[in-house]
C-alpha positions as CSV (number, residue, x, y, z in Angstrom):
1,X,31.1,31.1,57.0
2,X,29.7,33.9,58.7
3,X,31.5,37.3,57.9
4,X,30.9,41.0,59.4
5,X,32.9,43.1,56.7
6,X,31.7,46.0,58.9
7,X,33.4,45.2,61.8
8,X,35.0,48.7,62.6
9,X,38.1,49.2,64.6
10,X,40.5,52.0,64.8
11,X,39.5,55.1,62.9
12,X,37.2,53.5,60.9
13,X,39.2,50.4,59.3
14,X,37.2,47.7,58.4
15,X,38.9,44.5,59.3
16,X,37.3,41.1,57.6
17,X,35.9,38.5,60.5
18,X,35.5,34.8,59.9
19,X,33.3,33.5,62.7
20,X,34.6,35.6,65.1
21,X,38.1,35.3,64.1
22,X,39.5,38.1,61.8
23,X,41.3,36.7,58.6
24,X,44.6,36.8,57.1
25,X,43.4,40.0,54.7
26,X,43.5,42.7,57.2
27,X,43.1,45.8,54.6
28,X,39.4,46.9,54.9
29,X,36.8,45.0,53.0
30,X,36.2,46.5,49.2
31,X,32.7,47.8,50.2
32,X,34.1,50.1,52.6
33,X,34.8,53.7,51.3
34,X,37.1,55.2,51.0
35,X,39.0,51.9,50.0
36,X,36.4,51.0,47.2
37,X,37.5,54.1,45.7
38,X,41.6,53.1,46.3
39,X,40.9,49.9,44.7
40,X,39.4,51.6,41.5
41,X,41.9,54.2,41.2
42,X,44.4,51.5,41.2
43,X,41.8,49.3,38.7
44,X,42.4,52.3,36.2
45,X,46.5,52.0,36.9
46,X,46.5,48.3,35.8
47,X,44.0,49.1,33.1
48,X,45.6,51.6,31.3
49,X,49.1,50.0,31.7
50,X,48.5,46.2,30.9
51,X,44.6,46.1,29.8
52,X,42.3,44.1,31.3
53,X,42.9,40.7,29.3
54,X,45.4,40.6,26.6
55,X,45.0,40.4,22.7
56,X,45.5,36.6,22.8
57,X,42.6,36.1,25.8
58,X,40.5,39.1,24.0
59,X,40.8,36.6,21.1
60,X,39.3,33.7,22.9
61,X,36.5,35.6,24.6
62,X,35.1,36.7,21.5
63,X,34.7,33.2,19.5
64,X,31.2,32.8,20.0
65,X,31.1,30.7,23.1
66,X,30.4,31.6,26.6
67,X,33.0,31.0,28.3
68,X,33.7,30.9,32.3
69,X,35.8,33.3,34.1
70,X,36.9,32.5,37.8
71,X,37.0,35.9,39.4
72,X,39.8,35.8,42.7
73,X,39.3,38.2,44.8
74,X,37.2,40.2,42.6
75,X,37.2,43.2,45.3
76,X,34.7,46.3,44.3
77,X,33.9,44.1,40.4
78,X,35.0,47.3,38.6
79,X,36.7,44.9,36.6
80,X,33.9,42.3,36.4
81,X,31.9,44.4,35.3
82,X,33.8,45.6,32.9
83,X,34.6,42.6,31.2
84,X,31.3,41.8,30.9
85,X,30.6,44.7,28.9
86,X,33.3,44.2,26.5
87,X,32.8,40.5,26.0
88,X,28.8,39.7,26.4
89,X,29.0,36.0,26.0
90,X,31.2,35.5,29.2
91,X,30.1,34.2,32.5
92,X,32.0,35.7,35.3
93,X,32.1,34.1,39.3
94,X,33.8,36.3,41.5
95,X,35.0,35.2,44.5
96,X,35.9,37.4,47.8
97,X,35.8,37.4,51.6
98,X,33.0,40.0,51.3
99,X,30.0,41.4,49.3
100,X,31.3,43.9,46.8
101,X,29.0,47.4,46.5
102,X,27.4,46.3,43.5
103,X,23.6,46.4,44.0
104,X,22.3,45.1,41.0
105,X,24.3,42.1,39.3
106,X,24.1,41.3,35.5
107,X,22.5,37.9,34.8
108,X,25.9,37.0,33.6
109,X,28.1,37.9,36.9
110,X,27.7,35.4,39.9
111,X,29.2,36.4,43.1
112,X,30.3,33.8,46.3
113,X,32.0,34.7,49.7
114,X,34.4,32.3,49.5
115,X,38.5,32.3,51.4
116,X,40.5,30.8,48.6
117,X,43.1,30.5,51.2
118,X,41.5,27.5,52.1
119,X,41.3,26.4,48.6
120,X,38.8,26.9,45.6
121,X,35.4,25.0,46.2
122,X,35.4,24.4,42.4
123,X,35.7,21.2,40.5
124,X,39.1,20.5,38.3
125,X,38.6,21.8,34.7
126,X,36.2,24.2,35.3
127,X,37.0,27.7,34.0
128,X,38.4,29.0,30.8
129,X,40.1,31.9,32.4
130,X,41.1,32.5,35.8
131,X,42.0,36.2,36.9
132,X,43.8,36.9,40.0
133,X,45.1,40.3,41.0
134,X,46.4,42.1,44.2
135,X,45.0,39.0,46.8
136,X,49.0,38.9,48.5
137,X,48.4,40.8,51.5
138,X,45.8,37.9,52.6
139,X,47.6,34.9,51.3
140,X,49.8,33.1,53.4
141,X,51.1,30.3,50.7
142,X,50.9,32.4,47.3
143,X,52.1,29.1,45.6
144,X,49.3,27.2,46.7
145,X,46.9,29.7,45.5
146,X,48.2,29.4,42.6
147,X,48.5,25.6,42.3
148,X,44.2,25.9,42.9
149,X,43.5,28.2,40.2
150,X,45.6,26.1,37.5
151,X,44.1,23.5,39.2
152,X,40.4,24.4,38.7
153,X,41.2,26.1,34.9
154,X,40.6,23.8,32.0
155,X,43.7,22.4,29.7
156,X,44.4,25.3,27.3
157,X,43.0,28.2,29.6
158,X,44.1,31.3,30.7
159,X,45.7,32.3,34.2
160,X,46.1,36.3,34.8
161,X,48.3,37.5,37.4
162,X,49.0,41.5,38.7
163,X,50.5,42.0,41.9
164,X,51.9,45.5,42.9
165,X,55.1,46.1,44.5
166,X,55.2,47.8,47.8
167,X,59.3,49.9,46.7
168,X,58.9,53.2,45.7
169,X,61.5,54.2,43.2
170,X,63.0,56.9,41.5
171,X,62.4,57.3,37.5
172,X,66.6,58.8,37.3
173,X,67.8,55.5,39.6
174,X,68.7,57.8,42.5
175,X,68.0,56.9,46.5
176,X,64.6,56.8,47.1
177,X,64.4,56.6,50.6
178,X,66.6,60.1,50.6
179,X,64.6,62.0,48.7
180,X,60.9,60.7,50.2
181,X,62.0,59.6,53.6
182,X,58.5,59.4,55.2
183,X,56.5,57.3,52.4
184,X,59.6,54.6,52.1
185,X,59.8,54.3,55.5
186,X,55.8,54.1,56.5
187,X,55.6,51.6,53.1
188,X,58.8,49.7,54.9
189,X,57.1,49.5,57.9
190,X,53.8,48.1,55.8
191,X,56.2,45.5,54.3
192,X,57.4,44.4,57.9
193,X,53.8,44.2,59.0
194,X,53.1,41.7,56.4
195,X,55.7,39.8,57.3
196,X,54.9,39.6,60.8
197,X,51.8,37.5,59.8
198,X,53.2,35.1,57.1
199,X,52.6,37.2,54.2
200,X,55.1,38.0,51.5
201,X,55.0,41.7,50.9
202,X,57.3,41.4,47.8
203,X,54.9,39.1,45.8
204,X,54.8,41.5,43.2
205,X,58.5,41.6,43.0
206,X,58.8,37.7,43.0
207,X,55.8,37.0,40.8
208,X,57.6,35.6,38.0
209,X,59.6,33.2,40.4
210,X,55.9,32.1,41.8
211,X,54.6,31.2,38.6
212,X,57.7,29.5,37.6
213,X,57.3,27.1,40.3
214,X,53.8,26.2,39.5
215,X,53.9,23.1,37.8
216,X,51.1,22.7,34.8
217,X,51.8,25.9,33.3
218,X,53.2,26.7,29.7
219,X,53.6,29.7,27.5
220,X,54.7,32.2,30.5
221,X,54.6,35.8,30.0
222,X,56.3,37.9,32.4
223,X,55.9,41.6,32.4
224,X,56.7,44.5,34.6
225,X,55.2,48.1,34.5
226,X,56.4,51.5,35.7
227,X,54.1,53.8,37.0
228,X,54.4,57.3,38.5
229,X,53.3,58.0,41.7
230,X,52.2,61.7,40.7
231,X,51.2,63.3,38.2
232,X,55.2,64.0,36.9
233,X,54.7,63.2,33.1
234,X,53.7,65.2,30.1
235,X,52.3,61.8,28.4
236,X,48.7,61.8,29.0
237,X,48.5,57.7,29.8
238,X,51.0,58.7,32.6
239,X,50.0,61.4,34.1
240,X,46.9,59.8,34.1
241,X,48.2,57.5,35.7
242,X,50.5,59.0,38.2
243,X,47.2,61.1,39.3
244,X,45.6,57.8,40.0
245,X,48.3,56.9,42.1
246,X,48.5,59.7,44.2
247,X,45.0,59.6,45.3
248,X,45.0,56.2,45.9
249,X,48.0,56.6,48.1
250,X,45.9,59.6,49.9
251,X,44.0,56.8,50.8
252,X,46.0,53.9,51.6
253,X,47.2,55.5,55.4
254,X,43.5,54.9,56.4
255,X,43.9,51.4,54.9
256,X,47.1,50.4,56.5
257,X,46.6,52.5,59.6
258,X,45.3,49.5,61.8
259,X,48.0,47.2,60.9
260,X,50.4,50.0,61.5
261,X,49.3,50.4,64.8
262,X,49.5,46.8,65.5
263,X,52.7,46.8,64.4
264,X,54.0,49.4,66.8
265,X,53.3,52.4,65.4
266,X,53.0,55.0,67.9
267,X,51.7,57.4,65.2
268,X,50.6,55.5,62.0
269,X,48.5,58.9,60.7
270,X,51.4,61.6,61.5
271,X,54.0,59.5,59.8
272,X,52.2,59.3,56.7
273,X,50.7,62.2,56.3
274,X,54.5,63.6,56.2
275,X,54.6,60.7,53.3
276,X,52.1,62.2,51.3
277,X,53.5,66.0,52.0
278,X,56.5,64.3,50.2
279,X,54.5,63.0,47.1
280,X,52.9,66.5,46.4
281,X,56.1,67.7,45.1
282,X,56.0,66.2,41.4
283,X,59.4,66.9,40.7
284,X,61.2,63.9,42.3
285,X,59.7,61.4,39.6
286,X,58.8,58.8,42.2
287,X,57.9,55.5,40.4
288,X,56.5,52.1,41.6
289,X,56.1,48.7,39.4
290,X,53.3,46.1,39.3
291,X,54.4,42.5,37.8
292,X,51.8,40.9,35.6
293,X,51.6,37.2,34.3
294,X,50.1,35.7,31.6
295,X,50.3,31.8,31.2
296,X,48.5,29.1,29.8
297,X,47.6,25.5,31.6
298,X,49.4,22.6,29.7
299,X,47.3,20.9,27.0
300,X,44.6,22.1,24.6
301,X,41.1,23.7,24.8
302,X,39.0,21.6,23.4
303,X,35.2,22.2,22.2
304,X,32.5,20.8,24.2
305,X,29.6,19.6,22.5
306,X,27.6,22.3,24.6
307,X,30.0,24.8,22.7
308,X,29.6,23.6,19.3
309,X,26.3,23.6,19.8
310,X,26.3,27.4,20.9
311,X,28.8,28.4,17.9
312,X,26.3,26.4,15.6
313,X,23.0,28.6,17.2
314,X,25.6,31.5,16.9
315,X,26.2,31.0,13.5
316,X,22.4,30.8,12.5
317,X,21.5,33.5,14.3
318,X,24.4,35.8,12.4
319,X,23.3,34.4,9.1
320,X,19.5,34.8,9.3
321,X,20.3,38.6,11.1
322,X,21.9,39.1,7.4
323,X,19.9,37.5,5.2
324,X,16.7,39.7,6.9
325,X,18.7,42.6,6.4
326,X,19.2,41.7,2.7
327,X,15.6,42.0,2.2
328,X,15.0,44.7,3.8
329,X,17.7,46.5,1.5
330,X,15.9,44.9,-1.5
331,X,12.3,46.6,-0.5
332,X,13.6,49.6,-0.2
């Protein structure tokens, strides 16, 4: 596949091209700023709200093996990378319609262009862990996606799911769309766009429903997270948070703004530039959720012999670290 993530069009939106024809993602690619700083902003969001990997995966990652991590739509590998620091002994492939700007890779993060909406290119049983997050506005059957990454995850592993939701809310339950009338109605018209090409914009919303279909999948764990959209909050994870938010949805009308326009919108930029007016006043407690999933694939993880064998050379190398460190206690 042949891909020009540079391919500008409209005020400097980058839509994704696959052999001439542009793809079912049409949000700029990740390497693009401003939207590789909107896709960190929002990395922080889920970071701070859910973690990266929960305590039970955390658990796993740390047992002395390497183990393999399926990447989907790893986007600008903030969370790669990441990972890798926290858990050495992992092996990461990301996978993504387009380079991300990362210049140097660690030894230990692989990176392929790869459209998973045509499936994953990876042999059944492969990964330990597969991570997907925020890939719904270029996947026309979600559930399929997901049927390929339980697919390609070995018995026992991990899949990770976070998918925002595109309906702003208010923290006090009041009418939204009265009290910020411009950002409901250019994120309605977002939604409708979405539609327009197959795509469900309320993935996020039905995540749990999605992974309840998938068959193959035990232990589900459902959760849903409220974060502000400004800076409202006194907490400090919040505001945090909510500041995150905001700057990322500075952002997003630049990101949208080509499929706004092909759409119908006469003026994509005026209409939400009123939205973010709107979102400068902190005192409306405007809110939006994310859904995240954590579920195991049926069966148990068993230990290759290429994993004992690592634990073993783990283990030796622990013990003879120690015992050197004994005598070097005992000469001094």
């Amino acid at each position: 596949m042949n891909f020009d993530p540079f391919n500008e069009l409209g005020g400097g939106s980058a839509l994704r091209y696959d052999d001439g024809q542009q793809d079912d993602y049409c949000l700029p690619v990740a390497s693009h700023s401003p939207e590789t700083e909107r896709l960190d902003y929002i990395h922080d969001v889920y970071k701070y709200h859910a973690g990266n990997v929960p305590e039970e995966v955390a658990n796993l990652l740390n047992d002395g093996t390497t183990r393999r991590i399926l990447d989907v739509g790893c986007g600008t590998g903030k969370w790669a990378l990441e990972m890798i620091a926290d858990f050495p002994d992992i092996h990461i492939t990301g996978v993504d319609l387009a380079h991300p700007p990362i210049t140097v890779f660690p030894s230990n993060f692989s990176f392929e262009i790869h459209d998973v909406t045509k499936g994953q290119e990876y042999e059944d049983d492969t990964f330990d862990v597969v991570h997907v997050r925020d890939i719904h506005a270029g996947m026309p059957d979600y559930h399929a996606m997901l049927t390929e990454c339980v697919r390609v995850l070995r018995p026992g592993g991990y899949l990770l799911i976070k998918e925002i939701e595109w309906v702003p809310k208010l923290l006090d339950g009041g009418d939204a769309e009265q009290r910020f009338p411009a950002i409901c109605a250019i994120l309605e018209s977002f939604r409708d766009a979405l539609s327009e090409r197959s795509l469900d914009p309320l993935v996020g919303v039905n995540v749990e429903s999605y992974i309840d279909s998938v068959e193959g999948v035990t232990d589900i764990q459902y959760s849903r997270h409220m974060v502000p959209m400004t800076p409202w909050s006194d907490d400090p994870v919040l505001k945090y948070t909510g500041q995150m938010t905001r700057l990322a949805m500075a952002i997003l009308g630049g990101t949208i703004r080509v499929m706004l326009l092909d759409h119908g919108e006469s003026d994509p930029d005026g209409r939400y530039a009123a939205g973010i007016e709107e979102l400068k006043d902190i005192s409306g407690q405007p809110i939006w959720y994310f859904g995240s999933v954590v579920a195991r694939k049926e069966g148990e993880l068993d230990v290759t012999e290429e994993e004992e064998e690592e634990a073993e050379e783990g283990a030796v190398e622990d013990e003879e670290a120690s015992h050197e460190g004994w005598r070097r206690d005992e000469d001094t």
